[in-house]
C-alpha positions in Angstrom: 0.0 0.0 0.0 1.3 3.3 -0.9 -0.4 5.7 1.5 1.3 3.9 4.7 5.1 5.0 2.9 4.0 8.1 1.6 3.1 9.2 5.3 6.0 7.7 6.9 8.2 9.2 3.8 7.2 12.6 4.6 7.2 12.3 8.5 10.6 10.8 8.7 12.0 13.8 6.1 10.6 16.6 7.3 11.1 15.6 11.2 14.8 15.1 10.0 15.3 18.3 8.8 13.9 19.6 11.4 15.4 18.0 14.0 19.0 19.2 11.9 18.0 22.4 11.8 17.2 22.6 15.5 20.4 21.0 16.3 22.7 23.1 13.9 21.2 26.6 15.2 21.8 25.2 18.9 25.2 23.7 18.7 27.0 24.2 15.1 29.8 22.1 16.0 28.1 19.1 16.3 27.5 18.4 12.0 30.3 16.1 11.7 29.7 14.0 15.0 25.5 14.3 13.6 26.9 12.6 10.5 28.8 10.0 11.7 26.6 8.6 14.6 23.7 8.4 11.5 26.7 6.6 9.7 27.2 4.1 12.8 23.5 3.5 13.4 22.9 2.1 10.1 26.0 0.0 9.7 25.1 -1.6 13.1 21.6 -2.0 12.0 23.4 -3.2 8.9 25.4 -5.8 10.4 22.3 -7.2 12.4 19.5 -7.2 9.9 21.2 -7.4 6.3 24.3 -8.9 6.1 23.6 -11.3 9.4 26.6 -10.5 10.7 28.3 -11.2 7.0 26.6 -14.8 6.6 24.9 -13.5 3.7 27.1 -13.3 0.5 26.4 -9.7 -0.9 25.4 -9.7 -4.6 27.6 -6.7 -5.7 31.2 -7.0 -5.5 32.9 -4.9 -2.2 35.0 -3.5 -4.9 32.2 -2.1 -7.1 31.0 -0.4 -4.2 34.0 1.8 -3.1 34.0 4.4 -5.7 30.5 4.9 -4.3 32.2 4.6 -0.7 34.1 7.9 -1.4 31.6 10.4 -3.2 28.8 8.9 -0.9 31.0 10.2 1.7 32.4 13.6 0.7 28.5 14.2 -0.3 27.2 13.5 3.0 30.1 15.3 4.4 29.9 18.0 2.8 26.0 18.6 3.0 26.2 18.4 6.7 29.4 20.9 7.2 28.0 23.3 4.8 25.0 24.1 8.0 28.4 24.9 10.0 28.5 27.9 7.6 24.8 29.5 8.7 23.6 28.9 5.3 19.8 29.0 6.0 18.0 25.6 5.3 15.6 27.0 3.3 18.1 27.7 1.6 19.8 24.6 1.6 16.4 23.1 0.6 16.2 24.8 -2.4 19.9 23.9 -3.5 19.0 20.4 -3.1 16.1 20.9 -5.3 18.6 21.6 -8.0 19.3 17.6 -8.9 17.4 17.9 -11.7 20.2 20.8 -13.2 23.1 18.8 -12.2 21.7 15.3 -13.6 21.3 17.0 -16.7 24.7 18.6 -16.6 26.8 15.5 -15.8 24.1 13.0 -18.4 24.8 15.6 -20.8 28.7 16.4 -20.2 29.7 12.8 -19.2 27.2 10.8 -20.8 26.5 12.3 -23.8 22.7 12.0 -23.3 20.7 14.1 -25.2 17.6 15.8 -23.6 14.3 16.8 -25.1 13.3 20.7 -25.1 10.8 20.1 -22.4 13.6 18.8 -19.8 15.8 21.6 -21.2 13.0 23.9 -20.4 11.9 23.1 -17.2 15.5 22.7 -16.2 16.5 25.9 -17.0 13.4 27.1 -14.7 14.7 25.3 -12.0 17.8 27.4 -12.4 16.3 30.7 -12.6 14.3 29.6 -9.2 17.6 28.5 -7.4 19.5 31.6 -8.2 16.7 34.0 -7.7 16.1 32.2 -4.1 20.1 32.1 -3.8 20.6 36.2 -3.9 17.1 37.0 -2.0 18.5 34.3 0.8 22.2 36.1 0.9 21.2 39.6 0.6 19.4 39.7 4.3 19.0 42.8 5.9 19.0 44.1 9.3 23.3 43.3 8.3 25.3 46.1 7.4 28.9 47.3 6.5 31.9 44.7 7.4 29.6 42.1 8.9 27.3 41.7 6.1 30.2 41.2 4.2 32.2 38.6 6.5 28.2 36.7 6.9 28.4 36.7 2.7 31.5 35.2 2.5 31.2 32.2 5.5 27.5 31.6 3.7 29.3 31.6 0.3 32.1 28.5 1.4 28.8 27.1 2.3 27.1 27.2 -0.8 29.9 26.3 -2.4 29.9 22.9 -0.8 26.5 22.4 -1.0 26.8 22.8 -5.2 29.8 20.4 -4.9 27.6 18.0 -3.0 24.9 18.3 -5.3 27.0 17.7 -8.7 29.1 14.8 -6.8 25.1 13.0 -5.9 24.5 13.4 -9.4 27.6 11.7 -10.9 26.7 8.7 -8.2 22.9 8.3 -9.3 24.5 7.7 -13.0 27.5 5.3 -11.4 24.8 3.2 -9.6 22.7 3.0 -12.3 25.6 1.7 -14.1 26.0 -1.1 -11.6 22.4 -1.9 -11.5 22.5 -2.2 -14.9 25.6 -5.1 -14.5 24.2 -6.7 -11.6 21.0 -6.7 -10.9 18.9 -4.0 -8.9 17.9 -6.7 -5.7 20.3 -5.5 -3.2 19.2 -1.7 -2.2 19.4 -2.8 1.4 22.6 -4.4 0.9 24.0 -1.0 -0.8 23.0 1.3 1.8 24.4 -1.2 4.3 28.0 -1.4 2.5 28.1 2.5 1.6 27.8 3.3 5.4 29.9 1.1 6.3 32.8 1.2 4.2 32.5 4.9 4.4 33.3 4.7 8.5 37.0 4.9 8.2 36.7 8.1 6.3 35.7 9.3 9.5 39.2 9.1 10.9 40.0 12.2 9.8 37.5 14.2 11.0 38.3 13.1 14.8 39.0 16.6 16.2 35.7 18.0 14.9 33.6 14.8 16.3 35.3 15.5 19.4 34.6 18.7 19.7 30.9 18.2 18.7 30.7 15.3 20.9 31.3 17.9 23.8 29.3 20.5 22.9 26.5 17.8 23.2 27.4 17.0 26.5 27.7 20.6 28.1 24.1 21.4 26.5 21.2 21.7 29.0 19.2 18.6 30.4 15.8 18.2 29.0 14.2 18.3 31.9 15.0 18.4 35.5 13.9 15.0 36.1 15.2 13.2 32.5 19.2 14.5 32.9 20.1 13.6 29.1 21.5 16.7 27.2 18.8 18.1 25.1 21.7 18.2 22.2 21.6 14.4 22.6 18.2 13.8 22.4 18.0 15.7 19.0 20.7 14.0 17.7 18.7 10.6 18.7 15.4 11.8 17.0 18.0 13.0 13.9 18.7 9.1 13.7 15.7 7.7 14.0 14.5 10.4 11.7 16.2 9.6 8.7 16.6 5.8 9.3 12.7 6.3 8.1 12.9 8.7 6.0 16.1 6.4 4.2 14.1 3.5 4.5 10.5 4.7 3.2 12.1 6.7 -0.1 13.6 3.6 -1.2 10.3 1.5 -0.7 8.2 4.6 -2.5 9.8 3.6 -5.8 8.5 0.4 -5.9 4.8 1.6 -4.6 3.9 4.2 -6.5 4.9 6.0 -10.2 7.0 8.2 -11.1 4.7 11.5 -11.0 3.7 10.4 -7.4 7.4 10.2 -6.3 7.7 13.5 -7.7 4.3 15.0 -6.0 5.5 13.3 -2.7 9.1 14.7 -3.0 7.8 18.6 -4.1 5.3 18.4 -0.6 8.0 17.2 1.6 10.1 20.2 0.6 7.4 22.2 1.1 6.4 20.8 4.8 10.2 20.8 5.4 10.2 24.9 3.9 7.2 25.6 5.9 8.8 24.4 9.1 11.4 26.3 8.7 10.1 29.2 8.6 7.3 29.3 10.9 9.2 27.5 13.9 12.7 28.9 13.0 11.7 32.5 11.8 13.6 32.4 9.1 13.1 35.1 6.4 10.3 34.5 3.7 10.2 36.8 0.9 7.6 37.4 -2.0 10.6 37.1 -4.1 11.6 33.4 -1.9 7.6 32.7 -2.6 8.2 33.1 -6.3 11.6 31.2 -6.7 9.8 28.2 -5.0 7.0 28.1 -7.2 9.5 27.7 -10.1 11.3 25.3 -8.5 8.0 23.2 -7.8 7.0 24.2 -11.7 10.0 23.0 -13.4 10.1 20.0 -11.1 6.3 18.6 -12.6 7.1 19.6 -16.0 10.7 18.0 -16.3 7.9 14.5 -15.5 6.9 13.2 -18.6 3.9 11.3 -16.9 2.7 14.9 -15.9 3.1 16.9 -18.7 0.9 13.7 -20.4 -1.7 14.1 -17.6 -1.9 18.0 -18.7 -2.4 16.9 -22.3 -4.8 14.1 -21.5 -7.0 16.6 -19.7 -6.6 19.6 -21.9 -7.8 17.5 -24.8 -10.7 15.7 -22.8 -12.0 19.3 -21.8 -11.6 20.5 -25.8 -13.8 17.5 -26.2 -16.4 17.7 -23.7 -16.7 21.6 -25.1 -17.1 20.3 -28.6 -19.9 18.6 -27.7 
């Protein structure tokens, strides 16, 4: 049944985000160590539940896997730190919504795919959404002189990773596909497991800032008087479990629903996620933010062949219905 993993898909998104955003304006140290304990959850879970504690012979070989290992990691790396930065998340939301642009680019530049003019169309209003949502998001006010200008620069090394993640995920989607294509597409549990696993090392060398995360959690404040666990902590737990649903329901919404529903159900969780952000977290909400996002949720629709045949269907069934 789709409903059931459409509500849990959009539950365990937007609390994540939520829960990240909390977290990062609370205790902006703490991304790195927020990234690997969601690494170490779901390579224990892993071990446990999908490769039985490496009974199971994996149907992908390890070696196939670690080119993933390494852009899977820098991506979810880099995504995280770039909150370090005080890039807004709507901001970061709306970044993220440019996948379609950076498919394109790297199917296009790498691939040699061609496109038809309605992706290269609603592509490039993706684009024009992003950047217009980009400079209204940078240009805040109420910041003047030398700090507006130090704020624009920390926000900009931010960014900056966040377009890096973004064009890195794409290259990925296309090297998985790749893969599936050679060995089957069976073993999505299995590749989540391996890619968090494998990816734990990496880790390593970001010690000193998991450290120093890890006791920025601690010194936070108690949750209560009478339930002593660091309120820092307890985000960090709901972060988890968060996105171990949210992980676990997007890859089961593929194989529920079509492709325009995955679409629908991806454009409303950005909303949600958008509208939490700015309602509990007072961030700034422009007419000109109001427009980008409608673009952004415009070109998403019509870069979906399924909906641009909907539109059709029904434009031509009303021509009818008048005819008569």
């Amino acid at each position: 049944m789709a409903t059931p993993v459409v509500l849990k898909t959009l539950v365990g998104c937007t609390g994540c985000m939520a829960a990240v955003e909390s977290l990062s304006k609370g205790s902006s140290r703490t991304m790195d160590l927020m990234t690997f304990a969601t690494f170490l959850f779901i390579s224990i879970h892993g071990i446990i539940f999908t490769a039985r504690f490496f009974t199971v012979r994996n149907k992908i070989p390890i070696v196939s896997y670690l080119p993933i290992v390494v852009i899977f990691f820098l991506v979810s790396t880099a995504n995280n730190h770039a909150l370090s930065y005080n890039v807004p998340i709507p901001l970061v939301i709306m970044i993220r919504s440019g996948g379609l642009v950076s498919n394109l680019l790297i199917g296009k530049l790498w691939l040699r795919h061609s496109y038809s003019r309605q992706k290269l169309f609603s592509v490039a209003i993706v684009t024009i959404g992003i950047i217009l949502f980009t400079f209204e998001s940078i240009s805040t006010d109420n910041i003047n002189g030398s700090t507006h200008g130090m704020t624009v620069q920390k926000q900009g090394i931010g960014i900056t990773l966040l377009i890096g993640a973004l064009l890195f995920s794409s290259f990925l989607g296309h090297y998985q596909q790749r893969l599936y294509v050679k060995y089957g597409k069976g073993g999505d549990r299995e590749a989540m497991f391996y890619v968090h696993f494998l990816s734990l090392p990496g880790f390593l060398a970001l010690w000193p800032s998991i450290s120093t995360g890890l006791q920025d959690t601690m010194l936070t404040a108690p949750m209560h008087s009478l339930i002593p666990v660091p309120l820092a902590a307890f985000k960090l737990i709901l972060i988890i479990i968060f996105q171990w649903i949210c992980i676990k329901n997007v890859y089961k919404l593929t194989s529920v629903t079509d492709s325009l529903n995955v679409t629908l159900v991806t454009t409303l969780r950005k909303f949600l996620s958008l509208s939490l952000s700015v309602i509990f977290f007072d961030n700034r909400f422009t007419l000109l933010h109001g427009l980008a996002f409608m673009l952004v949720t415009l070109g998403t629709f019509l870069y979906n062949d399924s909906f641009c045949i909907w539109i059709r269907d029904a434009w031509e069934n009303r021509n009818k219905k008048k005819e008569e």
